[in-house]
Structures are given as C-alpha cells and as structure tokens.
GUPAGU-698408 format. One line per 10 residues: number of its first residue (from 1); their letters; for each residue x, y, z of C-alpha. Coordinates in steps of 0.1 Angstrom, whole numbers. Layout:
<rs>
NUM	a	X:Y:Z | ... .
</rs>
This chain:
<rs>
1	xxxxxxxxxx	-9:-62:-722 | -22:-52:-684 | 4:-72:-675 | 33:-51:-692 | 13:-16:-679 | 14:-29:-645 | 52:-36:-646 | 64:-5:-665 | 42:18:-635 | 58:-1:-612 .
11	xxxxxxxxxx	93:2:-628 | 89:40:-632 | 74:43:-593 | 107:26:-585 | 129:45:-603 | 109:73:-586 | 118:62:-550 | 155:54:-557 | 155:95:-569 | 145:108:-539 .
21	xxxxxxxxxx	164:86:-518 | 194:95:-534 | 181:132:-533 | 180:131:-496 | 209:109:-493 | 227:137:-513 | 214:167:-496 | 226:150:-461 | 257:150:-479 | 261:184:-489 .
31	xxxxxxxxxx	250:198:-456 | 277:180:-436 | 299:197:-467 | 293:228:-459 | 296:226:-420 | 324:210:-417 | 346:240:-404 | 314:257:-387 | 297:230:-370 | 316:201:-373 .
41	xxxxxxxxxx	297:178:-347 | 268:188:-365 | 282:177:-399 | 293:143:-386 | 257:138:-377 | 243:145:-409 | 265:125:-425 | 257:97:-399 | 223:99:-415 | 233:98:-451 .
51	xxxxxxxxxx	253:63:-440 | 224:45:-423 | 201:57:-452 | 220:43:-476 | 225:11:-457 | 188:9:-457 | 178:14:-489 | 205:23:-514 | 236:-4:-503 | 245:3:-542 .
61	xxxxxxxxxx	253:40:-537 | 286:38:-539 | 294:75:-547 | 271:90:-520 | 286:63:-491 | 323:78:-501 | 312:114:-500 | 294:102:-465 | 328:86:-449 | 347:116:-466 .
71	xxxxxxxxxx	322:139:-441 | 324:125:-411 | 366:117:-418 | 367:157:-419 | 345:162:-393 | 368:136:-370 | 399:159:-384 | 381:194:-376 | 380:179:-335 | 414:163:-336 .
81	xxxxxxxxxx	394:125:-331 | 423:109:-359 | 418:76:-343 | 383:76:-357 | 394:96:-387 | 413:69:-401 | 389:41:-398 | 367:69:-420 | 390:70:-444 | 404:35:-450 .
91	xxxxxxxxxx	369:30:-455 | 375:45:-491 | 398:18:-497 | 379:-11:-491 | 389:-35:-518 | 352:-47:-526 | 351:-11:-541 | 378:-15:-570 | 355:-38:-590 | 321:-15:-586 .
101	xxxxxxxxxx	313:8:-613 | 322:46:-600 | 331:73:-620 | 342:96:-584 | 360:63:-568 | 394:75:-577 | 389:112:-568 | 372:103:-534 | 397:79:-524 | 425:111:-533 .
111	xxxxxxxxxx	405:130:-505 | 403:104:-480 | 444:101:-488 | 447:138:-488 | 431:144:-449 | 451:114:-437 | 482:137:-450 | 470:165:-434 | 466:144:-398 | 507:129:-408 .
121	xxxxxxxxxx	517:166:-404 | 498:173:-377 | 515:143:-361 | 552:156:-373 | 551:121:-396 | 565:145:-422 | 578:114:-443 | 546:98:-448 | 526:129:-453 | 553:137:-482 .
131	xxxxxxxxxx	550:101:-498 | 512:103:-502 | 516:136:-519 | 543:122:-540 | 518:86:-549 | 488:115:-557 | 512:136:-577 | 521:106:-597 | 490:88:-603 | 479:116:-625 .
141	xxxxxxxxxx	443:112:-610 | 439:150:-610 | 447:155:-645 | 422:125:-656 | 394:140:-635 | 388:170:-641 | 356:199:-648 | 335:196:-617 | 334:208:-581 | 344:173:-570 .
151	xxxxxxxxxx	376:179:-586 | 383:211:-577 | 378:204:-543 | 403:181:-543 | 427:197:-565 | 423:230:-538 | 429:202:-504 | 461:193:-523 | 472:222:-528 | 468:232:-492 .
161	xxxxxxxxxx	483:203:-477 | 512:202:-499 | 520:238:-497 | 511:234:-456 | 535:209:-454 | 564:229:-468 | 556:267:-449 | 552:251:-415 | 561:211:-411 | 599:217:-428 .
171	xxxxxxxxxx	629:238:-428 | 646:252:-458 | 618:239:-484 | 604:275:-493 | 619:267:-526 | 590:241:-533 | 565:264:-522 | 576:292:-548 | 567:273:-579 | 534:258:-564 .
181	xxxxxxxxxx	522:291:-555 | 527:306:-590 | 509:274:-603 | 476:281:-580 | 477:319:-590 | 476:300:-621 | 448:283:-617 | 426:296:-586 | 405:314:-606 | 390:289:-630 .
191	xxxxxxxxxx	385:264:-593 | 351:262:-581 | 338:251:-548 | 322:267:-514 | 331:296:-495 | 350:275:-469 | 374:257:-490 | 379:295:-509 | 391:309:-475 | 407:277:-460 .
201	xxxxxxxxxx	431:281:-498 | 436:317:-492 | 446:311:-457 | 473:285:-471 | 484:309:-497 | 491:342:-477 | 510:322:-450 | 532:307:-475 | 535:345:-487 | 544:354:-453 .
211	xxxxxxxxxx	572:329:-448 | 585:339:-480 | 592:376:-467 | 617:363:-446 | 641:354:-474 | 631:376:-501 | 652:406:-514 | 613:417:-529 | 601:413:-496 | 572:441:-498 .
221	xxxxxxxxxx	557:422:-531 | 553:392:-513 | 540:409:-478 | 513:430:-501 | 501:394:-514 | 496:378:-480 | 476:407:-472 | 452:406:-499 | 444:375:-495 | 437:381:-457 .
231	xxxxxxxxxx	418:412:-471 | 400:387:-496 | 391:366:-462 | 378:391:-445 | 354:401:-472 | 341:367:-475 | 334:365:-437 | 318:399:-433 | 288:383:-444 | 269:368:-413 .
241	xxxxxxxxxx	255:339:-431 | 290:319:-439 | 307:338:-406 | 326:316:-385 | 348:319:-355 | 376:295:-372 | 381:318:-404 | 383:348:-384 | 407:336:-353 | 432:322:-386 .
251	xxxxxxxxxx	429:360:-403 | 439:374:-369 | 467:350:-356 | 488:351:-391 | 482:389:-386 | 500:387:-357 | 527:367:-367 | 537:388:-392 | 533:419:-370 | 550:400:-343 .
261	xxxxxxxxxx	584:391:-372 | 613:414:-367 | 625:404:-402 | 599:424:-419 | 609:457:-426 | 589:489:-415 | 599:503:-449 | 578:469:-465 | 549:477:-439 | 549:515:-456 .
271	xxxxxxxxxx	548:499:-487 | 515:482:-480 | 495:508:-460 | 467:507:-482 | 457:472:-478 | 465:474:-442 | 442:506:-434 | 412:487:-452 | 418:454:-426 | 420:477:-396 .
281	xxxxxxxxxx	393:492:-408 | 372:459:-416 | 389:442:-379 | 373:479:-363 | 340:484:-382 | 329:451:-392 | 343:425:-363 | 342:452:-335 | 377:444:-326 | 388:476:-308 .
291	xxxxxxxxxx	419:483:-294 | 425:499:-255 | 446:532:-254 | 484:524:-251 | 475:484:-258 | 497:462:-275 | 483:455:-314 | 497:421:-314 | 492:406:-281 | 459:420:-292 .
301	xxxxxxxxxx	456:401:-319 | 469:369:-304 | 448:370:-274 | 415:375:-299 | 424:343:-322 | 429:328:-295 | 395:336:-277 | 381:323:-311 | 402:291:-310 | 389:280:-277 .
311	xxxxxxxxxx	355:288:-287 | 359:259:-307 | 362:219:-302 | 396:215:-320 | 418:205:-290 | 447:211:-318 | 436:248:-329 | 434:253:-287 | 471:241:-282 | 486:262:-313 .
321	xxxxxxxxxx	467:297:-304 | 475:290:-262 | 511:288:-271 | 515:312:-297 | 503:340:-277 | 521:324:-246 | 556:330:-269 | 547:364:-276 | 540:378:-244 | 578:358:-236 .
331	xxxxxxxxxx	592:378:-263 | 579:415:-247 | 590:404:-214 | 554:397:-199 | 564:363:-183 | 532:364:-159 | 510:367:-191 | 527:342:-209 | 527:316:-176 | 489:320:-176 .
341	xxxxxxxxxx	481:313:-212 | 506:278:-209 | 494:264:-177 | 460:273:-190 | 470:250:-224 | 486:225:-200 | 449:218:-179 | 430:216:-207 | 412:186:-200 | 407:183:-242 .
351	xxxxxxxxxx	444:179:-252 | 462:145:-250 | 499:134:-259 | 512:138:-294 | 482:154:-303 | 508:181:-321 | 543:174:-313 | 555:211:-326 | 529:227:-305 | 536:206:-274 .
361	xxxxxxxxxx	574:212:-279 | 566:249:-276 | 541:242:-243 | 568:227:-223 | 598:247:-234 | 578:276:-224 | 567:261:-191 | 602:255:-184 | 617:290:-195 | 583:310:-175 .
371	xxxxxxxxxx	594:292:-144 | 561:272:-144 | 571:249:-123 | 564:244:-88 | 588:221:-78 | 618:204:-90 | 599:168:-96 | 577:188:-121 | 608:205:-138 | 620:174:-142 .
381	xxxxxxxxxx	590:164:-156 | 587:191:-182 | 626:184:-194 | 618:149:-201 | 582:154:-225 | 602:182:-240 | 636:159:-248 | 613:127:-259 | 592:154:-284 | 623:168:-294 .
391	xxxxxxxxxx	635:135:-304 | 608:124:-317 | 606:150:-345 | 641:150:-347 | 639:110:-360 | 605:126:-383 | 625:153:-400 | 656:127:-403 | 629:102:-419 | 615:127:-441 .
401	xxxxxxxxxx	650:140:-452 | 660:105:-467 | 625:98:-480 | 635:134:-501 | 665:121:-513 | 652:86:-520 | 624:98:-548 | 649:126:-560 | 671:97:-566 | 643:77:-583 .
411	xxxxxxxxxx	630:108:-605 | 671:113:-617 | 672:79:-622 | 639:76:-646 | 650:102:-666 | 683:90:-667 | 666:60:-685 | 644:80:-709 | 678:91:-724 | 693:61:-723 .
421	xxxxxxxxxx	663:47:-741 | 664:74:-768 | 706:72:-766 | 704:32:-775 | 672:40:-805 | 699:61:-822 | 727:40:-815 | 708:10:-833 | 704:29:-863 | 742:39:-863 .
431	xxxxxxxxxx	757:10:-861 | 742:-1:-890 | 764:20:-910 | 796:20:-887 | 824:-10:-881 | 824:-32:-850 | 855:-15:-839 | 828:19:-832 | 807:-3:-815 | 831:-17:-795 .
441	xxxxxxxxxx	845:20:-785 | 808:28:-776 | 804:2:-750 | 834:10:-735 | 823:45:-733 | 791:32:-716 | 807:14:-694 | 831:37:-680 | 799:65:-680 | 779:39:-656 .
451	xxxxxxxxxx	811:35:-634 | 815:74:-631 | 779:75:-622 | 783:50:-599 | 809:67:-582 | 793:102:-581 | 763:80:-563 | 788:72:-536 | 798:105:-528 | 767:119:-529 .
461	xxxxxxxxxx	758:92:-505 | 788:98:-481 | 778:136:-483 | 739:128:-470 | 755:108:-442 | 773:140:-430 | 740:164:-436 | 726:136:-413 | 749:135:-386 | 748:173:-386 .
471	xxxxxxxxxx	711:174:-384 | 714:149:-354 | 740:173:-339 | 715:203:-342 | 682:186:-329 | 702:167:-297 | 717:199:-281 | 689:223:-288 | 671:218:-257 | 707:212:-236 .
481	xxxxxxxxxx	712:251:-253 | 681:266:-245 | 681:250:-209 | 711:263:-202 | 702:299:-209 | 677:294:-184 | 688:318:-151 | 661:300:-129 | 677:264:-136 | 690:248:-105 .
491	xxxxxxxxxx	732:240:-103 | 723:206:-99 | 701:203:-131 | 724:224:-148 | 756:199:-145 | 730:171:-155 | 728:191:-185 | 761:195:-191 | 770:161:-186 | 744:148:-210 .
501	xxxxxxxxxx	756:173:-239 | 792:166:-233 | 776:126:-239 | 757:138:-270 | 785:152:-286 | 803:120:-281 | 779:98:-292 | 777:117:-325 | 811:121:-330 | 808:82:-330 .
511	xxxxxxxxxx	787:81:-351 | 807:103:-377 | 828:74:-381 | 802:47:-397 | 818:47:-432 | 790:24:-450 | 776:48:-473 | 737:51:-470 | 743:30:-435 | 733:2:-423 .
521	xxxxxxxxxx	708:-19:-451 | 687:-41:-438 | 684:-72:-458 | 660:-101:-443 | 657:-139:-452 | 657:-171:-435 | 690:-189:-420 | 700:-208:-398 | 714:-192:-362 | 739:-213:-353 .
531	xxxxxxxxxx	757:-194:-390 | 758:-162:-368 | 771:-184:-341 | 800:-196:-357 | 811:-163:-375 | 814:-147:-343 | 827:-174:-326 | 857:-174:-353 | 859:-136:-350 | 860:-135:-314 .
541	xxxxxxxxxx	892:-167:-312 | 919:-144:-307 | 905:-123:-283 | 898:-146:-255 | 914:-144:-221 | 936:-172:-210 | 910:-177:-177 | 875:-169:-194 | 851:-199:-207 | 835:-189:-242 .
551	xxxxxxxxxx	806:-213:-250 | 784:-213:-280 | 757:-232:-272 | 745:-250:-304 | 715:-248:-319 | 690:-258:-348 | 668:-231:-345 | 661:-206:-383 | 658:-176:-375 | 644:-145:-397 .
561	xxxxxxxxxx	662:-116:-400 | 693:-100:-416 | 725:-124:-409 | 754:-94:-415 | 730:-72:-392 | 726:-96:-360 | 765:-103:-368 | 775:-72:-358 | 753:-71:-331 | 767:-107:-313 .
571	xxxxxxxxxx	795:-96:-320 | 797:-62:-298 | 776:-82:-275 | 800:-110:-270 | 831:-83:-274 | 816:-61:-243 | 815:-96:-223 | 851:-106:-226 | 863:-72:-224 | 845:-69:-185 .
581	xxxxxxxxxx	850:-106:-175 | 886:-111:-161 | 876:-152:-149 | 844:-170:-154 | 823:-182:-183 | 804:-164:-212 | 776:-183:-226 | 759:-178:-253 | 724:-194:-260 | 688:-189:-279 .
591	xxxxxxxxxx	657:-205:-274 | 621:-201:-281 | 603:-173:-261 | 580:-184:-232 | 561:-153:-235 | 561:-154:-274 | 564:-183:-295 | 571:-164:-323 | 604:-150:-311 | 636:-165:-303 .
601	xxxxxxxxxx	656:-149:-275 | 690:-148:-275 | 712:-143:-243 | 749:-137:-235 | 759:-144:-200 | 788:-135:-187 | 802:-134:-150 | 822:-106:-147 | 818:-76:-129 | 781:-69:-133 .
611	xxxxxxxxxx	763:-29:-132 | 740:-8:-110 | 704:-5:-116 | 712:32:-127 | 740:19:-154 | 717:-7:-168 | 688:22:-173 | 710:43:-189 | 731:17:-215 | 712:21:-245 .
621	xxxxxxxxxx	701:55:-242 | 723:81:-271 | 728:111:-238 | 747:87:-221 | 784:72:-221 | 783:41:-197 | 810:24:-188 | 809:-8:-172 | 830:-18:-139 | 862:-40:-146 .
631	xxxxxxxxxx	883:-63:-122 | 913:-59:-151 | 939:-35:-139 | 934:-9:-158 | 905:6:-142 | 877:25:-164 | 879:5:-200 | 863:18:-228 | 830:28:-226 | 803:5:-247 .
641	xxxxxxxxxx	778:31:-252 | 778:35:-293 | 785:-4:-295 | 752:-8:-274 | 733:20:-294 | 744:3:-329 | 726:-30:-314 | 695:-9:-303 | 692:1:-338 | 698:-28:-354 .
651	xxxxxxxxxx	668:-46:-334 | 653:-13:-341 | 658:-20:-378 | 644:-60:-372 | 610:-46:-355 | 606:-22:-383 | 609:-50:-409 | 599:-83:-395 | 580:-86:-363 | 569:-59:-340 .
661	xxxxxxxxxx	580:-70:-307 | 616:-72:-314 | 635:-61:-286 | 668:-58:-263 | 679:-55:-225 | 698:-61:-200 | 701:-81:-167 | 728:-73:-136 | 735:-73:-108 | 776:-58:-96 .
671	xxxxxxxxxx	798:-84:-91 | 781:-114:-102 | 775:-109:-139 | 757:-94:-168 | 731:-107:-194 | 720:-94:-224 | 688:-101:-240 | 676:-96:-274 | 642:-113:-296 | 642:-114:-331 .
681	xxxxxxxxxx	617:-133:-353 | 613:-171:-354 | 613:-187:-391 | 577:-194:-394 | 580:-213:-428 | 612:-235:-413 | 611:-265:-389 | 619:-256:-356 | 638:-273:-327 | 644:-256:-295 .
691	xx	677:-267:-279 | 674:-276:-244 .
</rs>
C-alpha cells in the first residue's frame, strides 16, 4: 500500500514538472511570436531557448519544437538570412515526424511551406512559390483544421503570400487577386491572431486595393478601401506598446506610391478626402511627421519609410525603400537626390547578390540612367548585373507562365473526367434499354469528341508557344530600350547596344520557327551511345565533302539521357563541323570524364578554320550571331548561333533532369580547328567500357 502512495506522488510530481516545462517551453514560444516583426534577433533567441529546453528535457514535444523552428525560420526571413531559413523549415519535414502523434503537425508544416513561398518570391522563383500555394490549396489542410489561433494564423500567412504574389511578383494576374480579396472581406472578421499578423494582412489587402485602381472603371471604391485599411493600421500602431518602425515605414511607402501614381485620378482623391484628412492628421499629431513649407509630400513620404527601413536589420526592406525613393526623385527630375539614395543602396555592406532580383534590377538601371558611374569599366559593370537580373527573371516569369498553364490544364482535365464519369454512369443505364447499333453510334461520337479535344489541345499549345516567344521578345530588348534612351551613353556603348538587339531579334525570330508544340520534351532512359552515333552518322552521308574525313569512333559506352534530344544536338554539332572544314578530318569520340567519372564527354574535332577567343566567348550566348570563318569560297556562311543555343538548351535540359554538372564548350584556335565539348550522365545501373 506505501508502495502504490509512493508511486502515484511520484507520478503526479512528474506530471507536475513536465507542465511547467512545457509552460516555459511555451511561453519562449509565444514571445518569439510576437517579436518577430519588432525584434526579430531577439525572437530567434528566445526561440533558441525553447529548442535546447526541449532537447533537455521534453525530446517528445513535438508541437512546441515545430512552433520553435517555425520562430526562428521567421526570424531568419525578417533579416533576409534564407540560407538558414530553409534549414528551419525543412526541419518541419523531417520524416521521423509523420509517424508521431500531433494534432498541429499538418498545420505547422503549412507554415514552414508558406514562409519558404514567401522567400521564392522574394527570390523572383515565381513558379515554385505558385506550386506550393497550389499543393496547400489542394491538400485541403486549412479546411480540416480549423477553430483556433493556430489556424488562423496560417489561413491569414496564406492569404498574404498568395495575394503578395499576384499584386507585386506578376503581371496581368489582378484578376486572381479580385476574388481572393472578396473571400478575406469574407472572412477577416471571424480570424483571430495578434496585432502583427492583423496589420501585416491589412498591409497585403490595401496594396492589392491600390493595384487594383489602376484598371478599374470604380476606381475611387477601391482607392477609399486601401485607405481604410492604412487608416485601420495606423490606429493599431498609435499605441506605443505594439509600435514598431516596420508597420509604420509600410503605411508610409504605399502612401507614397499611390500619391506618387499618375493613374489615379484627382477626382478619386476628392472622393476620399475624409479618410485622407484623418491619416494626415494621425501621420501630423500622433507620428510627428511634419512637413517643411513648399516640401514635396511624397518624397516626404518616401524619404521617412525609408529612414524607418534602414532602422531595421532587413537588408531586403533596405534595398526596396533605397530604390523606391531613388525612382521617385528620377521621376521629378532631382537626379542628384536620387544618385545619393542608389549609391547609398549600392555600399550597403548588408546587401548581397540576388538578395531581391526586382529590387536590384531597379538599383542598377537607376545607377546607369543617374549617371552613377565613374568610369566606363563601372558602366560596363552595371549593364552586365542589370542584363543577367533581367534575364534571370525573364527565365522565372517564363517558368511560372507554363507552370500556370500546366495546373490549368490539369484542373480542365479533372473535371473533364468528373463528366465523363457521370457521362458513362448514365450511359450504362441506357444501353440497357437501347440496340447495339446506339451503342455503336455513341462510341463513335466519343471518339471523334476526344480527337476534337485533342486537336483544340494542339492549338492551344501552338498559341502558348507564341505568348512565349513574345514574352522573350519583351524581357530581351527592355534594357537595349531603356539604354538607349540614355543621353549620357557613350557612341561606342551605344552601337554595342545596337548590335546586340539587332542579334536578339534574330535569335528570337529563330526561334519563332520551332514547330514542336509544347517544345522540346525531355524524355530520359538508358541506351547505348554508339545508337546516337549511327543515326547521325546516316543523317549526315550525303552531306560530306569529297576531301573531309568523318569518323565515328565506336564505342560501348550507355549513356543516360534523352536519345531524340542529344540527336539533335550531334547532329548540329557535326553539321557546323563539315559546313567550316573545306579538307581535313572530323572526329567524333566519347569517353569517360577524368575529372568526373560519372560523366561521359563527348567531342567533335574538326580541322577547319578554327575562331578567336572573342568568337568562342560569345557562341552560345542568345545577344549574339557568330559566325565562324570559312576557307569555302563563299565567304561568311551561315551563322550557327540558334543551332548552338538549341544544344545549350538541350544540355540545359540534361542538367535539369539527370545530373547536375552537365555541360558544353568549345576549344579553338584560327586556322587549325575547332572542338566541341559536351558531358552528359554515365549509365550508372549499365556495364561500362571506355573505348580507348
């Protein structure tokens, strides 16, 4: 009987302990919750503590380590560290963590997915931010957990991101944010959580509002609503104890913006002078934000967020408000002003490459049109970070456009089955009571309905691949357009220009005439090389030259890969050789890597006429139209520059899919011969032999 006391006091003194640990473990928690936008290095700490407490003594806290890695992941996010963001929030992933008992597992791993969306966009990797949103939108977690501020925390961060992603990451997809915006007016009242995540959704809101203005014939309705809810912001703010610097420098740079947009009306303004008296009041009164005699309101405003901004840690918040009000003072013809405010963006110490690719592109286009530079070597400079940013978004926005019409394809195709489904349950019934000769009729009816779909899929395929090519038209000469309406440009920089859009638009009239709808698949598996040896050895028979060699080395090597793909890319290899070698050999040969042993490389030698180091820089690059020397006659054959960028992007498509590492180039040297290299994947799962 002692024996039994002794146990159940020690049970209930255990229990005891394991309650205030978690009680602590919890209020760590909640702490770094709630300063996560003011203090967000504080935060991480406290959340620090709630992780090495609960390795300590509660390793079976599975709901408080979550909410721990969720802090310091949002901490990470709130001073741009996504690097260690990620490994925060893969952490929520961690397989061991699907077989433990968890009733917020599913929603906490939807937050962790939700802030890596958030860093995609900030990234410009508009694509994968939209396919997480489209997973969460489809795994219906939302909907199954629902009635507590867990949830509606996470239903407010996805409402943000998504509608984020669609105001300010994308063009022409105001559309999307309509309906989700008369869904959260919907539902924003009932939503409970803290103050932060209240203003941070209101922030979201009124500059979706905002863009909205632009396009609308009702644009005063939708101006008074992005007021209110910076009227709503400021209310919550005015109190000192949940005042921060971030809320405040947000209220006053979308002010500015929409000040700052021709588009808006004055009439619309009129319209809304009673909401707009009350913030200039709160702005005067409450935030001390006073205005010099004769000053300008919006620089004003600009140059205030942005002495908030940099206040802060964020290197991303300092980069956005630098070059926001650096583009304003452009636009009022203060180019002195603006030149301070980029060079000043350009120093800071804080702010490293791709950090924000949209916000960048701005920087150095501005540095470029303030006349910045100092000499032509830093010009130079500035014209290649903003052309590689340029492209680089233009390849995200391409990505993301295709990844669009991908799941709108797949969400037409489901419910094309859910019909067909119901189409065939009534059919069954019917043809109980009909002849075999109506049955017969109805397949045939089916079958000519799938070969009309079929058809309309083709077209609508061919018509993407022109929305495509136009989109690469638009994003390649943008920056040849702007730099050439640049007065301070030098002549010599300004034919370079010139030259290189004349190239562009060649390149993409080239590329006009792909006619594989959808492009270029790629479709891996294992063969044999010497395969794609012999096809183009048989394709190239009748176009060899009476006095040129054209050897196929053999070989047993399997390679993996798509055969068609590396088909077409021998092929214009081996086509470019013969059509620059007048006498000689062209060899072509593969063997294992020495550097790699996982890669074959691939070489075609030829001894014809060979390049400069300048043409072999330049061969694969989309700006340029090289075209090799010749010892033919006919001086100045056809260039090779799409053939060569069709290869790129087929080894493009073999690094992508197979093996990173995959790569081509070229060797020459004028007047003794070319060789290009490419590496694709070695068979792992095949025997091997490597041809001497």
């Amino acid at each position: 009987m002692l024996l039994m006391m002794l146990s159940a006091a020690c049970s209930r003194q255990s229990e005891s302990d394991n309650l205030l640990l978690r009680s602590r473990i919890d209020g760590y928690n909640k702490d770094a919750f709630l300063l996560r936008y003011r203090d967000p290095v504080k935060g991480m700490q406290l959340a620090d503590s709630a992780l090495r407490l609960i390795a300590d003594s509660m390793p079976d806290y599975q709901d408080g380590y979550l909410r721990a890695c969720n802090n310091v992941a949002y901490s990470k996010y709130m001073l741009s560290d996504y690097d260690s963001m990620y490994v925060y929030t893969s952490v929520c992933f961690d397989s061991s963590l699907s077989t433990t008992q968890n009733d917020h597992l599913e929603i906490e791993q939807l937050i962790a997915q939700l802030l890596s969306a958030r860093v995609k966009q900030r990234q410009c990797y508009t694509a994968e931010s939209y396919q997480i949103l489209y997973d969460i939108d489809h795994s219906k977690v939302l909907e199954r957990s629902t009635g507590n501020d867990l949830h509606d925390f996470a239903l407010m961060e996805y409402y943000i991101t998504s509608i984020t992603l669609n105001y300010f990451f994308r063009y022409g997809a105001l559309d999307n944010v309509r309906g989700m915006l008369d869904e959260i007016e919907a539902v924003k009242p009932t939503l409970r959580c803290d103050y932060a995540q209240d203003i941070s959704l209101n922030y979201a809101m009124a500059h979706s509002y905002y863009k909205l203005c632009d396009s609308s014939a009702e644009q005063h309705k939708y101006l008074r609503r992005a007021l209110e809810l910076c009227e709503d912001n400021l209310r919550i703010i005015s109190d000192s104890v949940v005042f921060d610097p971030y809320h405040l420098a947000n209220v006053y740079q979308l002010m500015g913006l929409m000040r700052s947009d021709t588009l808006i009306k004055e009439a619309s303004w009129q319209a809304n002078s009673d909401v707009l008296d009350w913030i200039y009041y709160a702005m005067d009164h409450v935030f001390h934000f006073n205005l010099q005699p004769d000053e300008d309101f919006t620089l004003a405003l600009f140059a205030e967020s942005t002495d908030l901004f940099w206040q802060l840690d964020d290197p991303y918040q300092r980069l956005g408000a630098a070059v926001t009000v650096a583009d304003y003072a452009m636009t009022i013809g203060d180019t002195a002003l603006a030149r301070e405010y980029y060079l000043a963006a350009l120093y800071d110490t804080t702010l490293v490459d791709f950090i924000a690719p949209k916000f960048e592109l701005r920087l150095y286009a501005g540095l470029i049109n303030s006349g910045a530079a100092l000499n032509g070597d830093e010009l130079r400079l500035w014209f290649a970070k903003e052309i590689s940013i340029l492209q680089f978004i233009g390849q995200n926005e391409r990505a993301d456009f295709l990844l669009q019409r991908e799941l709108s394809d797949v969400r037409k195709t489901n419910k094309v089955y859910v019909v067909f489904f119901i189409v065939v349950a009534l059919l069954s019934l019917f043809l109980i009571l009909v002849t075999w000769q109506l049955a017969k009729k109805t397949r045939a009816l089916q079958r000519e309905t799938q070969r009309l779909k079929e058809a309309k899929e083709q077209d609508v395929e061919r018509i993407a691949n022109v929305e495509t090519c136009l989109s690469v038209l638009r994003h390649d000469i943008n920056p040849f357009i702007s730099y050439l309406q640049n007065k301070n440009l030098p002549e010599a920089l300004k034919q370079e220009v010139l030259g290189r859009m004349t190239r562009t638009f060649d390149n993409i009239k080239a590329w006009t005439t792909i006619s594989l709808p959808g492009g270029l698949q790629f479709r891996p598996s294992r063969f044999a090389l010497q395969e794609v040896f012999d096809i183009v050895d048989d394709n190239i028979l009748n176009a060899r030259p009476d006095r040129v060699e054209l050897r196929f080395q053999p070989t047993a090597i399997r390679v993996w890969g798509d055969s068609q793909l590396l088909v077409i890319l021998l092929r214009n290899l081996v086509s470019n050789a013969v059509q620059h070698t007048d006498e000689g050999s062209i060899v072509i040969d593969a063997n294992i890597c020495d550097e790699d042993t996982r890669f074959i490389e691939v070489t075609v030698a030829d001894t014809g006429c060979g390049m400069t180091p300048d043409e072999v820089e330049d061969l694969f690059r989309t700006d340029k139209n090289v075209t090799q020397r010749t010892n033919s006659a006919v001086s100045g054959a056809s260039g090779n520059g799409f053939g060569l960028i069709l290869c790129r992007y087929i080894i493009k498509q073999h690094d992508d899919h197979t093996l990173r590492g995959c790569r081509i180039w070229a060797e020459s040297e004028v007047g003794k011969g070319s060789t290009m290299h490419f590496l694709i994947a070695v068979d792992q799962k095949g025997d091997q032999t490597n041809n001497e």
